[in-house]
C-alpha positions as CSV (number, residue, x, y, z in Angstrom):
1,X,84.4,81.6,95.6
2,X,87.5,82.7,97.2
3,X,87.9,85.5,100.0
4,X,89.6,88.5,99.2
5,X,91.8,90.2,101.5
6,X,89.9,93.2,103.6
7,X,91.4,95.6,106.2
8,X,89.4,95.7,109.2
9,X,90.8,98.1,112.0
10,X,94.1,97.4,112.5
11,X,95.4,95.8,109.8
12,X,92.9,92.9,111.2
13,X,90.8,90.9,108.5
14,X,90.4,87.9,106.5
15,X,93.0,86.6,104.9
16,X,93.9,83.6,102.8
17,X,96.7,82.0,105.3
18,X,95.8,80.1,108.3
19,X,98.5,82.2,110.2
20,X,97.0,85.6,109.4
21,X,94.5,84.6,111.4
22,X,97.3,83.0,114.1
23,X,98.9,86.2,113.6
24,X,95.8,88.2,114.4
25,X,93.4,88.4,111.8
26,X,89.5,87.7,112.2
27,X,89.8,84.7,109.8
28,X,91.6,82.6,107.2
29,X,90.3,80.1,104.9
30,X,93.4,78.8,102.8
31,X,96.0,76.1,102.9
32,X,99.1,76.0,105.3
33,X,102.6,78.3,103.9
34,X,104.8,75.6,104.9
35,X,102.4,73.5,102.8
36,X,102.8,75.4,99.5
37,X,106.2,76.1,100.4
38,X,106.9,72.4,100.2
39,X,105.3,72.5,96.5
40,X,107.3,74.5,95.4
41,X,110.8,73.3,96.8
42,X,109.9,69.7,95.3
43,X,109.1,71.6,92.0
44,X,112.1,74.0,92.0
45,X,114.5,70.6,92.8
46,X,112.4,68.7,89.7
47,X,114.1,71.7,87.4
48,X,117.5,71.7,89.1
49,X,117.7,68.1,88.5
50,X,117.4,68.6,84.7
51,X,113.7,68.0,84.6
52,X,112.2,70.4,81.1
53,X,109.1,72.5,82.9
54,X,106.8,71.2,80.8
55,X,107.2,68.0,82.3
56,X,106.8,69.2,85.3
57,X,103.1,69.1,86.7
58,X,101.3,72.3,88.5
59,X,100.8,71.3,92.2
60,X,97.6,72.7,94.0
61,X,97.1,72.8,97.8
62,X,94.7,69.6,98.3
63,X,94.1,71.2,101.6
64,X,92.5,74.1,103.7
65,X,92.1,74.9,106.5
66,X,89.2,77.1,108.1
67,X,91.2,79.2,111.3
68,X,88.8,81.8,113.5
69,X,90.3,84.2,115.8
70,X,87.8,84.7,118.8
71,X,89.7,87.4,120.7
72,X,90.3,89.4,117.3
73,X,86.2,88.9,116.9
74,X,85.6,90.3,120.5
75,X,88.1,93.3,120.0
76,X,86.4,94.3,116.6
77,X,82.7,93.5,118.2
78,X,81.9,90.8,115.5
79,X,79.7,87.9,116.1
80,X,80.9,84.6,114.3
81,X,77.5,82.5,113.8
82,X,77.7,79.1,115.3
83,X,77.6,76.8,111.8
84,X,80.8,78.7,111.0
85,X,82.6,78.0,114.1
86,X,81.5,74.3,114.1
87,X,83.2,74.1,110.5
88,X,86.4,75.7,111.4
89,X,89.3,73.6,111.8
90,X,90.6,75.7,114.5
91,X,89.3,78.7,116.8
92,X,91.7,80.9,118.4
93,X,90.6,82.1,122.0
């Protein structure tokens, strides 16, 4: 199941890029930008090297990262339960 982008006061929710939540947002389950940014350089280069696109292979993030902002959850009164902080990768105070 994936999350879906919500709107939560201002702007504030959960999002699918760990710097939403860096940015502000209650959560982020998803992997790094510069991650999938990197993907798709390599990919692009594969092509501008003469590379056909079907021989070039679909990339998928391999990993996520769980981010929870505790001072966005304080602002917006929300209480994260304890099993989800002790999964997240990182907490933001």
């Amino acid at each position: 199941m994936t999350l879906q982008r919500i709107d939560i006061g201002r702007g504030r929710g959960v999002g699918l890029w760990p710097e939403e939540a860096e940015a502000g947002g209650l959560i982020a389950y998803g992997p790094r930008l510069s991650v999938v940014f990197r993907q798709c350089a390599r990919q692009v280069a594969k092509l501008l090297r003469g590379a056909k696109v079907v021989d070039v292979p679909v990339e998928q993030p391999t990993e996520f990262e769980l981010i929870i902002n505790l001072k966005s959850a304080k602002t917006l009164g929300v209480q994260i339960s304890p099993a989800l902080l002790a999964r997240a990768n990182a907490t933001i105070e």
